[in-house]
C-alpha positions in Angstrom: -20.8 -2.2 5.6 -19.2 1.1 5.6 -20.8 4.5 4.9 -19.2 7.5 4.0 -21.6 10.2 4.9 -21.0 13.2 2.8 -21.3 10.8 0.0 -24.3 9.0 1.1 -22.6 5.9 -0.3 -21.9 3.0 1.8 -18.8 0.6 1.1 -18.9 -3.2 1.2 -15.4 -4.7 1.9 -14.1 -8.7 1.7 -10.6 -9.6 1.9 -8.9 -12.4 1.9 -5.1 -13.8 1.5 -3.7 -17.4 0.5 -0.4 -18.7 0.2 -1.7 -20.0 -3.0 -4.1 -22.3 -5.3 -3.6 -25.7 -6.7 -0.7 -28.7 -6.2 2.2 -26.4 -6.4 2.7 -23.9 -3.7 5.0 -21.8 -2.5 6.6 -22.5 0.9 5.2 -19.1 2.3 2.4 -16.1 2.0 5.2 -13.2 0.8 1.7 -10.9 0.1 0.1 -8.7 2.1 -2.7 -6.6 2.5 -4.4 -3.7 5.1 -8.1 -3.4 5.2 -9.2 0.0 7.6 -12.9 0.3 7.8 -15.0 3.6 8.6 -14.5 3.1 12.2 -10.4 2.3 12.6 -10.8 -1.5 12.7 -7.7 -2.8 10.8 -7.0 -6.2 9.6 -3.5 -7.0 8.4 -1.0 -10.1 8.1 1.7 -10.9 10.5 3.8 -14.0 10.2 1.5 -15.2 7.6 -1.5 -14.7 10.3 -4.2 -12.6 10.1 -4.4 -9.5 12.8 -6.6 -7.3 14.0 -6.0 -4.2 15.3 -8.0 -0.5 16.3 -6.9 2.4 14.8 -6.9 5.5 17.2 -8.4 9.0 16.1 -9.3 7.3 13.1 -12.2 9.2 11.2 -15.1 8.4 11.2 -16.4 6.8 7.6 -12.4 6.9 6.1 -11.0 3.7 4.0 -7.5 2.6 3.6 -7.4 -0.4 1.3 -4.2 -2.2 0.0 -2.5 -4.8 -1.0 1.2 -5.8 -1.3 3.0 -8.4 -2.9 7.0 -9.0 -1.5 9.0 -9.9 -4.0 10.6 -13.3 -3.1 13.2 -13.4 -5.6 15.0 -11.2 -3.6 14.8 -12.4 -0.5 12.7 -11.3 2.8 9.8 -11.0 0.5 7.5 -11.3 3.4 9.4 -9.2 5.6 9.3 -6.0 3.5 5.2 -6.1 2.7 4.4 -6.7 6.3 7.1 -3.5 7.3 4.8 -1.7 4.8 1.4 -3.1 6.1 3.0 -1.6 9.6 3.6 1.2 8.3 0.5 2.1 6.8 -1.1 1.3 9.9 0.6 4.3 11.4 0.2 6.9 8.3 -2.7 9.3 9.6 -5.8 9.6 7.5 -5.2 11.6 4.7 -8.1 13.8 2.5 -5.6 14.5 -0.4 -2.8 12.7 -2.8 -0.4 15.5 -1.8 -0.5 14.4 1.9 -1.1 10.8 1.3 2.0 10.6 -1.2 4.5 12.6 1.5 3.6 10.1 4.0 4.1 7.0 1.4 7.5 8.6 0.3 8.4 9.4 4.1 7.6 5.5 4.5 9.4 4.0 1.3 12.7 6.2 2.5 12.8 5.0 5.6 12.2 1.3 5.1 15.0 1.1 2.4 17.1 2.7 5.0 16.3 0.4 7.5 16.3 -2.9 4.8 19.9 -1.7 3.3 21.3 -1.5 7.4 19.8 -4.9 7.8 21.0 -6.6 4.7 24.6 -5.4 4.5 25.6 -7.0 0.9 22.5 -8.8 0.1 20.0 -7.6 -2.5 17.3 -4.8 -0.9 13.9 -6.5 -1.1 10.7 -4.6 -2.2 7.6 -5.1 -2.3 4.3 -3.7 -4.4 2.1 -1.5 -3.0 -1.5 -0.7 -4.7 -3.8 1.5 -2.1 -7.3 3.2 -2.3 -7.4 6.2 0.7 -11.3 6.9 0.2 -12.2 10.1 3.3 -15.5 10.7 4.0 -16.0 13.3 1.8 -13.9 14.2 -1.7 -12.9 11.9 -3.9 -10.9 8.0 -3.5 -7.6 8.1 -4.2 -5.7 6.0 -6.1 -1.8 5.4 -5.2 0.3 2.7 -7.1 4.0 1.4 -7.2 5.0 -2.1 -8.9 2.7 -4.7 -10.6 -0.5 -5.2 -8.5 -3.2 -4.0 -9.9 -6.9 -1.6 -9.5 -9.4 -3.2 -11.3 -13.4 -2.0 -12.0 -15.5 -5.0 -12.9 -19.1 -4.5 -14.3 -21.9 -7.1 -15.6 -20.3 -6.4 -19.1 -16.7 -5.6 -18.8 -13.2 -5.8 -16.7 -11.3 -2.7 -17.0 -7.9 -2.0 -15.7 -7.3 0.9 -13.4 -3.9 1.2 -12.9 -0.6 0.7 -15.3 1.9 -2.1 -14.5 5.4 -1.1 -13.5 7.5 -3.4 -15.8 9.9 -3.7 -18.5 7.3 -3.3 -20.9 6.0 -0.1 -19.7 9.3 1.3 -19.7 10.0 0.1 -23.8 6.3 1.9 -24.0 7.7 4.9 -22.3 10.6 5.3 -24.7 8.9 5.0 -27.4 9.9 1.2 -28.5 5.9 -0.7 -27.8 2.8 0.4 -29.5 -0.8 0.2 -27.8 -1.3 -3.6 -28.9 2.5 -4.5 -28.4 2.4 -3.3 -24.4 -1.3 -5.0 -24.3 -0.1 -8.0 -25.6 3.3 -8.4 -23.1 1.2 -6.7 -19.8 -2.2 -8.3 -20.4 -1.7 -10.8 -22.3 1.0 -13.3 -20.7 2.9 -13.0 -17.6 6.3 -13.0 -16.9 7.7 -12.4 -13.3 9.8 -8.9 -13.6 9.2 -5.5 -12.0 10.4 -2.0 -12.6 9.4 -0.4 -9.8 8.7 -1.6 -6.3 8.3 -0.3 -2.7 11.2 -0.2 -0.7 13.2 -1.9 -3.9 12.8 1.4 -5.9 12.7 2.0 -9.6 14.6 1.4 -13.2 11.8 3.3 -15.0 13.1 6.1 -16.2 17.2 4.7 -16.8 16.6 1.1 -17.0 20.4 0.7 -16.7 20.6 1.8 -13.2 18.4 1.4 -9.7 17.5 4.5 -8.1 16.6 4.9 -4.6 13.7 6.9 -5.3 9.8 6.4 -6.4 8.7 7.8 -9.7 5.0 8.2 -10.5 3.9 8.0 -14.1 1.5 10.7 -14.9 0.6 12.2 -18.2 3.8 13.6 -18.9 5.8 10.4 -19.0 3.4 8.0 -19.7 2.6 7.2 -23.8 -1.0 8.7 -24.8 -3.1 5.8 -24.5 -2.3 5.4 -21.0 -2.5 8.9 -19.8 -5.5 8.3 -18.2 -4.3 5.9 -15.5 -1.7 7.8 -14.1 -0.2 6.5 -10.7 -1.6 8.8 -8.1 -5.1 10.2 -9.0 -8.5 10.8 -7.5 -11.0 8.2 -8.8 -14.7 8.5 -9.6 -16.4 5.0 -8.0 -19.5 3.4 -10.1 -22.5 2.2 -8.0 -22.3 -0.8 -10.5 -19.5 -1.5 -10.4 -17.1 -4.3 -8.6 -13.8 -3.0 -7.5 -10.6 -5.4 -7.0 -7.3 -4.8 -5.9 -5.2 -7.9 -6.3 -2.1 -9.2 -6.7 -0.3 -10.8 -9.8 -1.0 -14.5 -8.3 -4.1 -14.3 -10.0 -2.9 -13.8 -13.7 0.2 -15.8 -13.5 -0.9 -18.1 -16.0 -0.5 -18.5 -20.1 -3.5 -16.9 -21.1 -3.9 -13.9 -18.4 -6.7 -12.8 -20.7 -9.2 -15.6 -20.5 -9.3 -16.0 -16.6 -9.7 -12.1 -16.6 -13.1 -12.5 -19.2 -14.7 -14.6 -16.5 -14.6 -12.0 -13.5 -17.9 -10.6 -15.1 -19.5 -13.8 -14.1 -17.6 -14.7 -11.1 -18.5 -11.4 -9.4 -21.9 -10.9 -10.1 -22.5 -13.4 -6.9 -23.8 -10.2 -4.5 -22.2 -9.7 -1.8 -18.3 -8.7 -1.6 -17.9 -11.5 0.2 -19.3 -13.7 -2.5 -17.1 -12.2 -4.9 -14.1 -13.1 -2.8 -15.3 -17.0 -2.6 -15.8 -17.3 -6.3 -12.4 -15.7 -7.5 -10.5 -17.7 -5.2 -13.3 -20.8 -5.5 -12.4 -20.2 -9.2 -8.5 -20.8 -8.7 -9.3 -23.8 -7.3 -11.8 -25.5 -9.1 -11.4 -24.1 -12.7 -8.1 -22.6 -12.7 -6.0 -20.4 -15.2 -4.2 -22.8 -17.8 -0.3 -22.6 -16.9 -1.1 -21.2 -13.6 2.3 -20.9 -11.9 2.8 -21.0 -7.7 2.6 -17.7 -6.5 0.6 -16.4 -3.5 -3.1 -14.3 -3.9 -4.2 -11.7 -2.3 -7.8 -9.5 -3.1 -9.6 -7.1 -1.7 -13.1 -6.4 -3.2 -14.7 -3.4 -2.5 -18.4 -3.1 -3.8 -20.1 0.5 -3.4 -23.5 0.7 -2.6 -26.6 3.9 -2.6 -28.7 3.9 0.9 -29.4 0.6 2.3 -28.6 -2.4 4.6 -26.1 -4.8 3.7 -23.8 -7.4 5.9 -19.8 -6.6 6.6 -18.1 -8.7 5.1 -14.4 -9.6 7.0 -10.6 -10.1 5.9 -9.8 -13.1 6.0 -6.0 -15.3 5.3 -5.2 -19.0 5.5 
């Protein structure tokens, strides 16, 4: 348990990574993810393995939360989200998006410099990259590239937090997918393509061509019932609420939709830690219909008033 003092919150954290769920498994963990806690203790992946690590002149009561997810398709998969977990690991604590997002475009440039040396002719890899920076005191911040995804879970609802970077999102953007169109290709099936990525970089504005460069959708580009969930904002956390960053593993299935509707349920268990044991005791047990290999990663973050509660720890297999 984590508090941040000018908030008088305190922040419950579990995290946990798996090369996958089910018979049909991928032959490695390509996923990543970074866990920071209040006082610099870092948990990460390397080689598949979970690290630790402390964090020097790391504030007192600051959060860095992420998760990655290499894209395999294109090769060193797992190479480019653990470059990124190491690089976030040396990105100083940051108070505000301005700061945070030159450090993270600093970052992106130099790893696709590094990747294009290294792979000569070979397709760049990329990776996704979905991050809460939460200081001690202001507001968390939200940053977002490819298809992970921020989501707020209460008794009585699931509500997406952040916008998918994919083909759809781009047909939304021009103009060519209404509200229930893009809901129905985003949230409502699955297909394994990105627009955007870490490292890869983005077809999001000119579809037709890969630019080197990151593009965050905000209210100007995005269409207006997604202008609330631009890519790079401050959020306002809800003491009731459940908060997951995940990756796709967990709705790469035929009917995203329905495993979603039982989150409610799953993570009203207490504990982060117990939420993290029933989603991925869930994918096991009960899983998705159609649920395709792919690796899963989660971070839960659960946000608590004054109290005592237990610290819940990162864990990967």
């Amino acid at each position: 348990m984590f508090e941040g003092a000018d908030k008088g919150y305190r922040f419950e954290i579990a995290a946990a990574s798996r090369i996958g769920a089910g018979p049909n498994q991928r032959l490695e963990n390509q996923d990543n993810f970074l866990v920071i806690d209040g006082a610099g203790r870092a948990s990460f992946l390397r080689d598949g393995r979970l690290q630790t690590a402390q964090v020097a002149h790391w504030p007192q009561g600051h959060l860095r939360l992420a998760v990655m997810d290499g894209m395999g398709g294109h090769g060193h998969g797992r190479e480019a989200a653990e470059s990124v977990a190491a690089g976030l690991l040396a990105i100083p604590a940051c108070a505000d998006l301005p700061s945070l997002s030159r450090h993270l475009d600093s970052l992106h440039a130099a790893l696709q410099a590094r990747f294009d040396a290294l792979m000569e002719a070979a397709p760049r890899p990329g990776t996704t990259l979905t991050m809460l920076e939460i200081p001690p005191a202001g507001a968390p911040l939200l940053w977002h590239a490819g298809d992970s995804r921020l989501y707020e879970i209460t008794a009585q609802a699931v509500s997406c937090l952040s916008v998918d970077h994919v083909p759809a999102t781009v047909l939304a953007i021009e103009g060519l997918l209404d509200e229930d169109a893009w809901r129905r290709h985003v949230h409502g099936s699955h297909a394994p393509q990105i627009a955007q990525a870490f490292i890869l970089g983005n077809t999001l504005l000119n579809p037709a061509r890969l630019d080197d460069g990151l593009v965050a959708l905000d209210e100007n580009t995005l269409p207006p019932w997604l202008r609330a969930l631009p890519d790079r904002r401050p959020l306002a956390l809800r003491l009731d609420a459940t908060y997951l960053l995940a990756t796709d593993g967990f709705w790469s299935c035929r009917d995203p939709a329905e495993f979603v509707a039982r989150w409610p349920r799953l993570f009203g268990q207490g504990s982060a830690q117990a939420c993290i044991d029933a989603l991925f005791g869930e994918m096991e047990t009960d899983p998705p219909v159609g649920l395709q290999p792919d690796n899963l990663t989660a971070i839960v973050l659960r946000v608590h008033g004054s109290g005592r509660d237990e610290t819940a720890l990162p864990q990967s297999a």
